[in-house]
C-alpha positions in Angstrom: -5.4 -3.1 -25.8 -4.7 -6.9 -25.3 -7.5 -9.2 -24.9 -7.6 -9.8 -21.0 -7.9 -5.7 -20.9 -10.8 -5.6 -23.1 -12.4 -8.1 -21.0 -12.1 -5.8 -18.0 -13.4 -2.9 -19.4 -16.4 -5.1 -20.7 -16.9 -6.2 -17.2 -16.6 -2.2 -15.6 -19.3 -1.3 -17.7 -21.3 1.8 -17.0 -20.1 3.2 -13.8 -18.7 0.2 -12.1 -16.0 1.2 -9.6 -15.9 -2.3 -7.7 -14.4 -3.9 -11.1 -12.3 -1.6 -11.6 -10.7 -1.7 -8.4 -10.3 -5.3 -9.1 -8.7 -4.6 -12.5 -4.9 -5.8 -12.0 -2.0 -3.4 -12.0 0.0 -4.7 -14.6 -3.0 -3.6 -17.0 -4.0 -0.5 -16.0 -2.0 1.4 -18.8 -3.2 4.8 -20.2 -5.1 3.2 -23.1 -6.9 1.1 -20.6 -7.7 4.3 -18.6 -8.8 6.3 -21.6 -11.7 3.0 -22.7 -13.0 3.1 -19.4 -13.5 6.9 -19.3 -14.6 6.9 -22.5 -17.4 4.3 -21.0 -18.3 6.2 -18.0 -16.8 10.0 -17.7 -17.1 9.1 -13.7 -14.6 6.5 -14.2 -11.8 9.2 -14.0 -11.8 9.1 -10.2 -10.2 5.5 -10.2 -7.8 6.5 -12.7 -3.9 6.3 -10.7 -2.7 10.0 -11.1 0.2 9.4 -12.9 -2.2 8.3 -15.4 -4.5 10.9 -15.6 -2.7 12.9 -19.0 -4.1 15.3 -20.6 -6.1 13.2 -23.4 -7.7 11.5 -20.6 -8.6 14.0 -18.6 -10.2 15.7 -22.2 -12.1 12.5 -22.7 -13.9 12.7 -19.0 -14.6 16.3 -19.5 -16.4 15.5 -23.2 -18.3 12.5 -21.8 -19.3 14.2 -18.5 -20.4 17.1 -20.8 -19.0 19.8 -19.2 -18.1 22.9 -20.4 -14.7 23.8 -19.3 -13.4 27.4 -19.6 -10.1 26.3 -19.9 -8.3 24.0 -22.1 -6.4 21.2 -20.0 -3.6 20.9 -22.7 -2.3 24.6 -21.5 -2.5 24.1 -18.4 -0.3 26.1 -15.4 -0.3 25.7 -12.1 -1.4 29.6 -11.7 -4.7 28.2 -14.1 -5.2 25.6 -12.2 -4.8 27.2 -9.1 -7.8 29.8 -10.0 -9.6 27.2 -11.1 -10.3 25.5 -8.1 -10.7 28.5 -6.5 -13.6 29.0 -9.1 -15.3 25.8 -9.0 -13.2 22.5 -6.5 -14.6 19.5 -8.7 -12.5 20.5 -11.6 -9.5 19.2 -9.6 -10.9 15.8 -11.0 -10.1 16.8 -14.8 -6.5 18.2 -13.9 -3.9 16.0 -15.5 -2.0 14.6 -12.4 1.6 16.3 -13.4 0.6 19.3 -12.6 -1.2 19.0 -9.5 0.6 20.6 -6.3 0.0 20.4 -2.5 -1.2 24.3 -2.8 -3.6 23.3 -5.3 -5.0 20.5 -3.8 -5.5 22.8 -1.0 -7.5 25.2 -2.2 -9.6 22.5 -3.5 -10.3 20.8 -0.3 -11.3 23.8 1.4 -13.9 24.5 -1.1 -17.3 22.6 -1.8 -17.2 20.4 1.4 -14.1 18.8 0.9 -15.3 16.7 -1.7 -12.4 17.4 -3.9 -10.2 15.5 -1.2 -11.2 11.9 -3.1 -9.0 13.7 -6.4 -6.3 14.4 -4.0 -3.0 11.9 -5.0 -1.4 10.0 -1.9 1.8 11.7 -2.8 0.1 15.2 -1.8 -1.6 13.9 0.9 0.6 16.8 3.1 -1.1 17.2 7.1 -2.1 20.4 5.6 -4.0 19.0 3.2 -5.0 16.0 5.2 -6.3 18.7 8.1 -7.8 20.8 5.8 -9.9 17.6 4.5 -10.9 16.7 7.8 -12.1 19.6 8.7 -14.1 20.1 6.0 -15.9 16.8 4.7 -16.5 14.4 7.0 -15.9 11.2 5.2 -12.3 12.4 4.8 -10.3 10.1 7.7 -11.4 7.0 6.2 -9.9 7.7 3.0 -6.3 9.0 4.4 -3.9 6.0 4.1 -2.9 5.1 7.9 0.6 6.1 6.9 -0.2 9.6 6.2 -2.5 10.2 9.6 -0.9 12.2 12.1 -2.1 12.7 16.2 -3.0 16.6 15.1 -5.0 15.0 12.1 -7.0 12.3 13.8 -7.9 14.5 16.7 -9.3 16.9 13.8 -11.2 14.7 12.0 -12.7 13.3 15.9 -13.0 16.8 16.8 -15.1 17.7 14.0 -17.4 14.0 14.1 -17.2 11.6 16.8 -18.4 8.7 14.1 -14.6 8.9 12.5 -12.7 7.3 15.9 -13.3 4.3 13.7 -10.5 5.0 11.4 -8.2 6.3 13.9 -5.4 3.3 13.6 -4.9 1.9 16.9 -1.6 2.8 18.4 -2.7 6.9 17.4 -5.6 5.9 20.0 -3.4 5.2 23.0 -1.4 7.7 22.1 -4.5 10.9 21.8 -6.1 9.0 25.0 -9.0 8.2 23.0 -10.8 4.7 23.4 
């Protein structure tokens, strides 16, 4: 790691998500990843997907001290699949290559949605999306605009009145919903 990266992950700290969204893109590398989750096992959930390899996701499972029952570095997408089925929050450890839109899923149907803050953008699907919504209801506010549909929105308003706030504008006009 260069200097200015070591300076960030001095300034994350101990479970300090507001720095590291402030980190710059240009040095958010694996290595950089795998000091901050070394830091804080928590830290994995602002680690970019594409990111999130195997080692990493190892590192978050020792710090968190969890006891997996499988071994991320044999991973399928049958495994994973049952493992979510078992137990949603392990979605966070799964090494972002082999994540699917079934798995992701299963996962946000299970323990409250929760899971849906693992979920990458690129498999942010309306099923998944709807699923999220119906399910946890902090969900809307964390789709990107771009991925919420009319059939989503009306969902996520349907299931808590409270989430018209992050129903983009011209969806609105469009649902007839002020």
């Amino acid at each position: 790691m260069n200097e200015e990266q070591e300076r960030w992950i001095n300034k994350i700290g101990l479970y300090n998500p507001i720095e590291f969204k402030k980190v710059p893109e240009a040095l958010i590398t694996e290595e950089f990843c795998l000091e901050a989750v070394k830091q804080d096992a928590d830290m994995i959930e602002y680690v970019p997907v594409n990111l999130r390899t195997v080692e990493i996701c190892l590192e978050a499972v020792k710090q968190a001290g969890y006891e997996l029952e499988f071994d991320p570095k044999n991973l399928t997408e049958a495994v994973c699949l049952e493992k979510v089925k078992d137990d949603a929050r392990m979605l966070r450890f799964m090494p972002g290559a082999i994540l699917t839109e079934a798995i992701c899923l299963e996962a946000v149907k299970r323990y409250y949605g929760w899971a849906f803050k693992f979920v990458p953008h690129t498999l942010m699907t309306e099923a998944v999306c709807l699923a999220a919504v119906k399910e946890w209801d902090q969900a809307l506010k964390r789709i990107p605009d771009g991925k919420k549909t009319e059939a989503v929105c009306l969902a996520a308003v349907q299931q808590d009145e409270d989430a018209m706030e992050y129903v983009p504008r011209p969806l609105r006009s469009k649902m007839k919903i002020r």
